[in-house]
C-alpha positions in Angstrom: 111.1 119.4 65.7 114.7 119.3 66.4 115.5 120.8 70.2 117.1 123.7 69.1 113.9 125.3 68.0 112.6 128.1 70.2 109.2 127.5 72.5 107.2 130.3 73.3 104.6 129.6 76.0 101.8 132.3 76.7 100.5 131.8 80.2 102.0 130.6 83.4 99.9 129.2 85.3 99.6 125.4 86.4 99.5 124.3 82.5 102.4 126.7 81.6 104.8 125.4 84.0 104.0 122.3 83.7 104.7 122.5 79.8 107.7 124.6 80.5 109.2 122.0 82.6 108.4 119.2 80.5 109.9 120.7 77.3 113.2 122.1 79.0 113.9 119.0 80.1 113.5 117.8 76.6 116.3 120.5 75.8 113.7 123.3 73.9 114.5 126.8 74.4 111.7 128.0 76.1 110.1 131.4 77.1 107.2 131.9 79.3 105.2 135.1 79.1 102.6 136.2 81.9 100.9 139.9 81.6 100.9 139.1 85.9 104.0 139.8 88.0 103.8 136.4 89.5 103.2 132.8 88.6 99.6 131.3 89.2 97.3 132.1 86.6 93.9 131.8 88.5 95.9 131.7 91.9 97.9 134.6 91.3 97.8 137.4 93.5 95.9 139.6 91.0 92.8 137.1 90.9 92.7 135.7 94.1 89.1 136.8 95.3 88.4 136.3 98.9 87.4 132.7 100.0 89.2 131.3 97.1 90.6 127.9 97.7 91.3 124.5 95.7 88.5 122.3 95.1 90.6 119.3 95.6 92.8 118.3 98.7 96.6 118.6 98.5 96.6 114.8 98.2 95.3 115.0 94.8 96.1 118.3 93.6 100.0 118.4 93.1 102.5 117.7 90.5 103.6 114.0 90.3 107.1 114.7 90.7 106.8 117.8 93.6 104.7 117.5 96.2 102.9 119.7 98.3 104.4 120.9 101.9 103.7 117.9 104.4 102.7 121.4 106.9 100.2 122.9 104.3 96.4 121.9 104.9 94.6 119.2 103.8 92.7 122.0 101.4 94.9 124.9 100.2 94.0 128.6 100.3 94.4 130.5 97.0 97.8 131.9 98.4 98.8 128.6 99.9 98.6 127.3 96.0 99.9 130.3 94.4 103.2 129.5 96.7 103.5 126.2 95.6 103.4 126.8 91.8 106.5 129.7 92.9 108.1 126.6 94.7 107.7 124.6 91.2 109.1 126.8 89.5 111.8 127.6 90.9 112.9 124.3 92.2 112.7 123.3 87.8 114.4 126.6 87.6 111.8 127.5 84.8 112.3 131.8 87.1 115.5 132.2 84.1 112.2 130.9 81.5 110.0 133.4 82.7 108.9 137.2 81.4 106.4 137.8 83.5 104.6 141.2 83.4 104.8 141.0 80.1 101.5 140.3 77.4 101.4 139.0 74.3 98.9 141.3 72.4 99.1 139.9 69.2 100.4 136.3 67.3 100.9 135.6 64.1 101.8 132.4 61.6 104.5 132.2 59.4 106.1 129.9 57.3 108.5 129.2 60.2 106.3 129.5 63.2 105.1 132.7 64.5 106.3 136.3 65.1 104.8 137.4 68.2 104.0 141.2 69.6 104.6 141.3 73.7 104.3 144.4 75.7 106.0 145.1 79.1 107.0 148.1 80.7 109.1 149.6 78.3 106.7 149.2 75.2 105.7 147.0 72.8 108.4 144.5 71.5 108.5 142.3 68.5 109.4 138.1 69.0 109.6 135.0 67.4 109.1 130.8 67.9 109.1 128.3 65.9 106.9 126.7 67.8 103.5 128.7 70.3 101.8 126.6 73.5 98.5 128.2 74.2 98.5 127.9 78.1 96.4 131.3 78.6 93.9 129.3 80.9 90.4 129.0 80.0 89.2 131.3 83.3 91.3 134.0 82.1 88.9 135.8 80.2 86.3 137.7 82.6 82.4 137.3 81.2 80.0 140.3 82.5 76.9 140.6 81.8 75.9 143.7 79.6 72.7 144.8 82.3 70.5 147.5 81.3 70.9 150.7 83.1 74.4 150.6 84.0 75.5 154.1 83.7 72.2 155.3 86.2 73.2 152.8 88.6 77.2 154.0 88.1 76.5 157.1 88.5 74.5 156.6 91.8 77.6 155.4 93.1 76.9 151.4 92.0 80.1 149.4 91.4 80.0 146.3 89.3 83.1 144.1 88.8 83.6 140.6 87.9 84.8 138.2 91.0 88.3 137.4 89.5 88.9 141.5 90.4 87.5 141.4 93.8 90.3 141.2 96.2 89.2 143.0 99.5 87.2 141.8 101.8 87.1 145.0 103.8 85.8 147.4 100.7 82.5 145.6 101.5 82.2 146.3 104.8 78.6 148.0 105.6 77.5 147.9 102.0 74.9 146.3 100.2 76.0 143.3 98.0 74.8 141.4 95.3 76.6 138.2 94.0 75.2 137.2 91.2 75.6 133.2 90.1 75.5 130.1 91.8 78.8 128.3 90.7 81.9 127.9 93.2 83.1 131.1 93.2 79.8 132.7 93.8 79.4 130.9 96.6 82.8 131.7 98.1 82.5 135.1 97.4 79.3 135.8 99.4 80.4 133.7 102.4 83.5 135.3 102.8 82.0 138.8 102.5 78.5 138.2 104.6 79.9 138.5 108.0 81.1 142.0 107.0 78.9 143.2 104.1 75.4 145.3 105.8 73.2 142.7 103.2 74.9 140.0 101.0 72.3 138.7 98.6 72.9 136.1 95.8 71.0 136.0 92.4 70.8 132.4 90.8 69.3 132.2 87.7 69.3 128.4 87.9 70.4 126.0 91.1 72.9 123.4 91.0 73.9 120.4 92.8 76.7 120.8 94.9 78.7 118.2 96.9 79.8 118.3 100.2 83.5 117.5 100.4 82.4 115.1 102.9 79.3 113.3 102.9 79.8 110.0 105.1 82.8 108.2 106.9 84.0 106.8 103.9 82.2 108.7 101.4 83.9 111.9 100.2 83.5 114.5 97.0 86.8 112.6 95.7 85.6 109.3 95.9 83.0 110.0 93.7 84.7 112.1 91.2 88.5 110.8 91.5 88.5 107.0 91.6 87.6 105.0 88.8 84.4 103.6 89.9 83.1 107.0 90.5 83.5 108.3 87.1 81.9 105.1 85.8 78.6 106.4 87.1 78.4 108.9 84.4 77.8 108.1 80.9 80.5 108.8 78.6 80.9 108.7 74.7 82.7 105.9 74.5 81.7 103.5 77.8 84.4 100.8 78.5 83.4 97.5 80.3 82.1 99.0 83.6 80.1 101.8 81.9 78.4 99.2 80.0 78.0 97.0 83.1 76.6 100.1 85.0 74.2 101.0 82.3 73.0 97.6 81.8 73.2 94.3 84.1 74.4 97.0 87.3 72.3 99.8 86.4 70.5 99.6 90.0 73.7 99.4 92.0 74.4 102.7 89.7 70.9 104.6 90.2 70.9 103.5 94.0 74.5 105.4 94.4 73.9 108.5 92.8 70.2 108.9 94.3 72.5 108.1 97.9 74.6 111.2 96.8 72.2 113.3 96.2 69.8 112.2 99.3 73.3 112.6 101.6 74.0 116.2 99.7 70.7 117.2 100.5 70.1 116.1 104.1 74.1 117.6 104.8 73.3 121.3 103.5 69.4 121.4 104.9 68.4 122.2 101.2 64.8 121.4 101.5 64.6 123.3 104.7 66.1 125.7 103.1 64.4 125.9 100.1 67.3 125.3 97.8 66.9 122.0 96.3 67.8 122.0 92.8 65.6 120.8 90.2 66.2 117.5 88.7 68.3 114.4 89.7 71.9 115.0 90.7 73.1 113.2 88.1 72.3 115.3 85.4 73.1 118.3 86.6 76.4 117.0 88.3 77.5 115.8 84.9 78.2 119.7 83.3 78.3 122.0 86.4 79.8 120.1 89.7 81.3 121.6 92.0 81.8 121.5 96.1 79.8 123.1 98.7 81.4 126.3 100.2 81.9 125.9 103.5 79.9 127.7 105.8 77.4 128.9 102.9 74.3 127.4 104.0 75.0 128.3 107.6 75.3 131.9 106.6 71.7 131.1 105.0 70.2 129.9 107.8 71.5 132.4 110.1 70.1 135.2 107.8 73.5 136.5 106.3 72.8 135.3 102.8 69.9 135.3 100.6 69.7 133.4 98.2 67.3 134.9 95.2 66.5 131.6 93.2 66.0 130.9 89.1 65.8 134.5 88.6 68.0 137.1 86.9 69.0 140.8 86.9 66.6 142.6 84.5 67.5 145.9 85.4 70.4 148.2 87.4 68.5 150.9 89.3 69.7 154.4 90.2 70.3 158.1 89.3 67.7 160.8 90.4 68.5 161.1 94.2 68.2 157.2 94.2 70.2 154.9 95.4 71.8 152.0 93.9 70.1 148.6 93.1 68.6 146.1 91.3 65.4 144.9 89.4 65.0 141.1 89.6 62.6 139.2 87.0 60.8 137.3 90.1 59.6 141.2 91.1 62.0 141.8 94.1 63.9 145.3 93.8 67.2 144.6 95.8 69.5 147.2 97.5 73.3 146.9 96.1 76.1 148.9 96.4 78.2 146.7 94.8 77.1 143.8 91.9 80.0 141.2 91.5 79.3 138.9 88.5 80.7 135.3 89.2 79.7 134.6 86.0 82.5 132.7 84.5 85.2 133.1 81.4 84.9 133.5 77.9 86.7 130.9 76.0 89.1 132.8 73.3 92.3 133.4 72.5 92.1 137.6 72.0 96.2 137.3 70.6 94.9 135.5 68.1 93.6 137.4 64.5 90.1 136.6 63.5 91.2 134.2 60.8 93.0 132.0 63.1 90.8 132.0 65.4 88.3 130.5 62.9 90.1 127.6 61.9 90.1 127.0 65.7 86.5 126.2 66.6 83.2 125.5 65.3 80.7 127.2 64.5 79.5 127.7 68.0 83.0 128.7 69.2 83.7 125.4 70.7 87.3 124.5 70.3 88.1 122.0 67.9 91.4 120.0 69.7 92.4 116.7 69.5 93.2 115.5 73.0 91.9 119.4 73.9 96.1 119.7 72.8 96.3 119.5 69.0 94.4 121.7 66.7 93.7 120.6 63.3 93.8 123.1 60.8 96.8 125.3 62.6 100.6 124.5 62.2 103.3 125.3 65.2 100.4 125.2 68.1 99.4 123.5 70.8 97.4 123.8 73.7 98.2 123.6 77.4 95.6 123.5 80.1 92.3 123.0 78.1 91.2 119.9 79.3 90.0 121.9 82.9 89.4 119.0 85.3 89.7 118.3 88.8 93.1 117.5 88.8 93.9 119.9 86.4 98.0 119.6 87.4 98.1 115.8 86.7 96.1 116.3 83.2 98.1 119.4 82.4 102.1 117.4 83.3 100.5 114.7 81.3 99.5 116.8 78.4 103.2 118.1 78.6 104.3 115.1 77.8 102.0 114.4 75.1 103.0 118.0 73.7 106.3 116.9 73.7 106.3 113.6 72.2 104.5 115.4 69.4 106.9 117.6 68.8 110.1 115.1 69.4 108.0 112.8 66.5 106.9 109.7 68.9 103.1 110.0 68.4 101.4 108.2 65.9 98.5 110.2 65.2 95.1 108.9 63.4 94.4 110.5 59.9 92.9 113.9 60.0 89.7 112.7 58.8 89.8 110.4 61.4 90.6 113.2 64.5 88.2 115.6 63.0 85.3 113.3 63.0 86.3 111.9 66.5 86.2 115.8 67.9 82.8 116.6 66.2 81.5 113.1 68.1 82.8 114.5 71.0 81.3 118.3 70.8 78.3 116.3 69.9 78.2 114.5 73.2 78.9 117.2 75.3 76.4 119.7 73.7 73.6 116.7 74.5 75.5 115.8 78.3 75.7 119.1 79.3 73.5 121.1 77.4 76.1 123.6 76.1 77.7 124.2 79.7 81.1 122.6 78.6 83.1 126.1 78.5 83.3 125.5 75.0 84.7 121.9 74.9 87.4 122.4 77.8 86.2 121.3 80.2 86.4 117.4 80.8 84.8 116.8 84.4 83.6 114.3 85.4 86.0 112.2 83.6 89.9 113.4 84.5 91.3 110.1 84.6 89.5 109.0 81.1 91.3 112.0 79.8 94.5 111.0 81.8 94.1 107.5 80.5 94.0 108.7 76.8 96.9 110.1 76.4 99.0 107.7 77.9 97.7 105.4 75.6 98.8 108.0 72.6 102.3 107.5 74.4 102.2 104.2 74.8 102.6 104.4 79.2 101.9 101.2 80.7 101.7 101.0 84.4 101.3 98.5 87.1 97.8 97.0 86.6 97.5 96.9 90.5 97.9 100.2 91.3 95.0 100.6 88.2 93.3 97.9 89.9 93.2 99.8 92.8 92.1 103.2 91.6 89.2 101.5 91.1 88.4 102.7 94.8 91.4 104.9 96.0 91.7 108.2 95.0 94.2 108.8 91.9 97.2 110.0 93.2 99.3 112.4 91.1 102.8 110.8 92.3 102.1 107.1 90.9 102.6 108.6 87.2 106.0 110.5 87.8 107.2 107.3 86.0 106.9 109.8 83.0 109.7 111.7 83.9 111.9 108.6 84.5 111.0 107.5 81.2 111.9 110.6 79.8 115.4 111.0 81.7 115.9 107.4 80.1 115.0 108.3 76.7 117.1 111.7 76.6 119.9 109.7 77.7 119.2 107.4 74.7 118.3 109.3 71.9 118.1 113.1 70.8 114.5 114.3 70.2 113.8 113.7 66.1 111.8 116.4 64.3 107.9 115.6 63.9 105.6 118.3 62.5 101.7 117.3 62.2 101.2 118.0 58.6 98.2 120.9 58.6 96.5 123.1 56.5 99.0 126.0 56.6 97.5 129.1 56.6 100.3 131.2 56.3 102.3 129.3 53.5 101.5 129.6 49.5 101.8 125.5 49.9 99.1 124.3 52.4 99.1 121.2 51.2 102.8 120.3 52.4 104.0 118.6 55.4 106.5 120.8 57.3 109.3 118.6 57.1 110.1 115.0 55.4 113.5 114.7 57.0 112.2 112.9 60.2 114.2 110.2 61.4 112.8 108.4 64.0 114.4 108.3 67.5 116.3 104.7 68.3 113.4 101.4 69.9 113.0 102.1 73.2 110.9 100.2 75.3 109.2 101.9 78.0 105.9 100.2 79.0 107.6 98.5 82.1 106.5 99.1 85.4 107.8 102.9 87.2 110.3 102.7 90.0 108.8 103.5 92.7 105.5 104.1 91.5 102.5 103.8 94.5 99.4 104.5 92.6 99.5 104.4 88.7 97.3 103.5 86.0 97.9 99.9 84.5 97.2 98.0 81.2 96.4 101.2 79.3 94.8 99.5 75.8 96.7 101.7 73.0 94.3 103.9 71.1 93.9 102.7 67.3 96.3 104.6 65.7 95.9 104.9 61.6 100.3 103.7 61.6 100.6 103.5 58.1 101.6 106.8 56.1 98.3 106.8 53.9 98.0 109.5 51.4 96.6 112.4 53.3 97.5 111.3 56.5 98.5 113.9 59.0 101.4 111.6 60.6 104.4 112.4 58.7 106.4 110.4 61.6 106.5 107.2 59.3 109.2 108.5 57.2 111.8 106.4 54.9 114.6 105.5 57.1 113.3 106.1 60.2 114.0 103.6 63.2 110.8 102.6 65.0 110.7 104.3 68.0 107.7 101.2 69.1 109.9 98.6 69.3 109.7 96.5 72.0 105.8 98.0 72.8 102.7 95.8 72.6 101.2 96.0 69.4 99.0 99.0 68.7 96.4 97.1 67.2 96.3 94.2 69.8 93.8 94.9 72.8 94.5 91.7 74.2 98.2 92.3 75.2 97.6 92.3 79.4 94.0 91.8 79.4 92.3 89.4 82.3 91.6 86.2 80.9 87.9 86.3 79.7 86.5 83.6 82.2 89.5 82.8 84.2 88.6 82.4 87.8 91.1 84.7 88.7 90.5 87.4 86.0 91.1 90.9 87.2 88.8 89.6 90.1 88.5 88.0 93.4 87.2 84.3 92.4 84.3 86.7 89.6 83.3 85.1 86.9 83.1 87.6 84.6 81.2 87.3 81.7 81.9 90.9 80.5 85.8 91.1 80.6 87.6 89.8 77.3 89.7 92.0 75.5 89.1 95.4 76.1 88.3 97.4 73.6 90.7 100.7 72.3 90.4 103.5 74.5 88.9 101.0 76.8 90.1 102.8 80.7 88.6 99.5 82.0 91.6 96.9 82.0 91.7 95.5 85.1 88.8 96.1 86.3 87.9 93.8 89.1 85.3 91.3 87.9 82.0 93.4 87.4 79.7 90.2 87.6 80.9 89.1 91.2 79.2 92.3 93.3 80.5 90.8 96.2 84.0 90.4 95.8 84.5 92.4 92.7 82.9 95.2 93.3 81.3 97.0 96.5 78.0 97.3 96.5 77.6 100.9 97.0 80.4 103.8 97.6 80.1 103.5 101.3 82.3 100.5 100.7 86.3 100.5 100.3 89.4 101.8 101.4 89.3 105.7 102.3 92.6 106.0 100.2 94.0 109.4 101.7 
């Protein structure tokens, strides 16, 4: 795709901008649409519910290449963040990009893209791009529950909304409230409303592990789910060296760690005196549904301000008849509520979208069907932006932007269709069994960000300082030790014009879906870009490249090997080779203090676990338990 083809962008919110960015810098024309009158997504002014603020600290949570204000808190408040993303964008100047207040109600494929139907003020307008990002966020779409009795309990002056349209505090005030859900934003919402609200009562149908954001002096919620030794203690589809160290020779130093968590978690929030410990072992819940403790929460608990109604649900909505409102809870209890807000998450769907499309989208179950949660098989011109919902959601959405636009400049080499579409059933698989079907529909990635991170570099080819990937290992990732991308991009630009790349699909608006959507691709000029970043602090190193299917086998989907075209690898470690800098299998000094490390080798392809200190030496290699290590903030 040649840069004079038109970008449309639906959704601006952390994904959106980041994609906008990424591709006007690649010279794209670009538009941005937003049905809200400002930039945020989840953090814009419209959604912000009371007690909303970011899960991680501003240290972690920030684009590589802007950082946050050195006067904002260490944790940002929802308006806090929903100023920074303005600050993004118009520092990018991405404002001239943007038609906010304006929705795109319907999308639909052509031969040449997509013609799109936007309403704003004025009225429904008709659009076109050649090429759509999906950036609509997948917390956009409010999920209520459909409660029996609604319209007696409405009509006894009940009010039911979903938290994402809660936005004062002070319409509370007296009034009985029920919160039902147990997730983040439940929690936030009932501890920001129980000091005002006459009862505040929340209705968990199932408990959940939650994590203090700080547990001991150098034992923090980011340590465990931001470095790389962290997110080794969860099993993942494909373990590298340390997750097969962790689940075999170390699989006490593993246990041991996670049962410290959860011991620390429990003893910090006064769950057993409270009557709130969750059933099973942290680990297994904190694999699907983590999230932090809400400050203050229990406190309000203890003190009498919160009740907590535990694995029960809302059978019934009560009122009508000279009664007042409330509700009928399967444990027996009839509570008092005035007002029921549902913090019970998002649907995952794209409602622009016509049935059809939609279809060749997911499975069966609904659950999307992306490679890299970016590239869908089976629908030409699309992308998505911002379904890969982590913890550091703006560090795997920039990246994503760059892997959207190497796709679309023709610098990916992409495995054979049969090949992605067997890898994203494995996947769906995995995370059906992991997190037994609470993945939001294959979007969500925790408790591996950095695997995700770590992927698509590979797909791009992005080697970093093994040091700095080294020392992830126990420092917190930091967003600013990968704005090397955006040197190697000026460098490339300067180089080379982007050369036109479509993944060859199933069209399903074409009479010839058998076609790829343009043979003409010549490849950019051999640029090598796997040195180490200027500047760079903290950056990922000796990323293993993923095993790419290179040659242009008949029905491939990468149409980027076309006769004529320059390699655009040159100079770059050899796709197939794992071994280009890997430690050196038994070498006393291989990724490792003086470890003898029987498990190192060549890593294997996706393998996030080059240079990796040596797992055999506990003592110098590896601490020997998370209380050990550099704070790394």
């Amino acid at each position: 795709m040649t840069s004079g083809n038109r970008i449309a962008i639906v959704g601006a919110g952390i994904a959106g901008l980041a994609c906008a960015k990424v591709l006007i810098q690649k010279g794209f024309p670009v538009e941005i649409f937003d049905r809200a009158p400002d930039v945020g997504g989840v953090w814009s002014a419209t959604r912000r519910y009371p007690g909303l603020r970011t899960q991680s600290s501003k240290n972690t949570y920030h684009f590589s290449d802007f950082p946050m204000p050195s006067d904002y808190p260490k944790v940002l408040d929802g308006a806090q963040m929903q100023a920074y993303l303005e600050a993004y964008a118009d520092h990018f100047g991405l404002r001239e990009h943007l038609r906010l207040n304006t929705e795109v109600v319907a999308a639909d494929p052509v031969d040449s893209g997509w013609l799109l139907e936007v309403k704003d003020q004025s009225g429904i307008h008709r659009s076109s791009c050649d090429h759509l990002v999906i950036a609509n966020g997948v917390f956009s779409e409010p999920a209520v529950p459909d409660f029996r009795g609604i319209e007696l309990f409405r009509a006894a002056g009940g009010q039911l909304g979903h938290v994402s349209e809660f936005l004062d505090v002070e319409a509370v005030r007296g009034k009985s409230v029920v919160v039902v859900g147990y997730g983040k934003s439940a929690c936030d919402i009932a501890e920001a409303v129980s000091d005002v609200a006459g009862s505040t009562t929340v209705v968990a149908r199932r408990l959940l592990w939650k994590m203090p954001r700080k547990m001991a002096r150098v034992l923090d919620y980011e340590r465990m789910m931001l470095t790389r030794l962290g997110q080794a203690h969860f099993h993942h589809l494909e373990p590298g060296r340390m997750d097969r160290f962790l689940d075999g020779p170390g699989v006490s130093f593993r246990v041991s760690n996670l049962d410290l968590v959860q011991e620390l978690a429990t003893k910090r929030m006064n769950l057993r005196e409270l009557g709130l410990l969750p059933e099973g072992r942290f680990e297994e819940i904190a694999e699907s549904t983590f999230s932090l403790t809400t400050e203050n929460f229990y406190e309000q608990v203890a003190n009498g301000r919160i009740v907590v109604q535990r694995d029960t649900t809302i059978t019934e909505m009560r009122g009508g008849g000279g009664k007042a409102p409330a509700v009928q809870l399967s444990n027996g209890h009839l509570v008092p509520a005035d007002i029921v807000v549902c913090a019970t998450g998002f649907q995952q769907r794209v409602p622009f979208l016509t049935p059809y499309v939609q279809r060749r989208l997911t499975d069966e179950h609904g659950n999307f069907r992306l490679h890299r949660q970016i590239l869908p098989l089976d629908v030409p011109n699309l992308t998505f932006a911002g379904y890969n919902s982590s913890a550091i959601s703006t560090l795997n959405a920039e990246v994503g932007a760059h892997w959207t636009a190497a796709l679309l400049a023709g610098q990916l080499d992409l495995p054979d269709r049969d090949v992605a579409s067997e890898q994203i059933d494995a996947r769906l698989r995995w995370m059906e069994e992991r997190t037994r079907g609470h993945h939001a529909h294959g979007t969500a990635i925790t408790p591996f960000s950095i695997r995700n991170v770590d992927e698509m570099l590979a797909d791009l080819k992005f080697r970093l300082p093994l040091r700095t990937r080294a020392a992830q290992w126990f420092r917190t990732i930091r967003p600013e030790s990968y704005r090397g991308l955006n040197t190697r991009h000026e460098s490339a630009s300067e180089t080379t014009p982007p050369a036109y790349s479509v993944v060859e699909h199933a069209d399903i608006a074409a009479q010839d879906p058998g076609r790829a959507h343009d043979p003409n691709f010549t490849g950019p000029g051999a640029h090598d870009m796997n040195g180490e970043v200027p500047g760079a602090q903290n950056v990922t190193a000796a990323v293993p490249e993923a095993h790419h299917a290179h040659a242009a086998a008949p029905g491939a989907y990468n149409v980027n090997a076309m006769p004529g075209a320059r390699n655009a690898n040159a100079g770059a470690p050899r796709a197939h080779d794992p071994n280009v800098g890997a430690p050196r299998a038994h070498g006393p000094s291989a990724g490792g203090p003086g470890a003898h490390n029987p498990n190192a080798g060549t890593p294997g392809p996706y393998d996030p676990n080059a240079g990796v200190p040596g797992a055999h030496n506990l003592s110098t290699g590896v601490p020997t338990d998370l209380l050990h290590g550099s704070q790394g903030n």
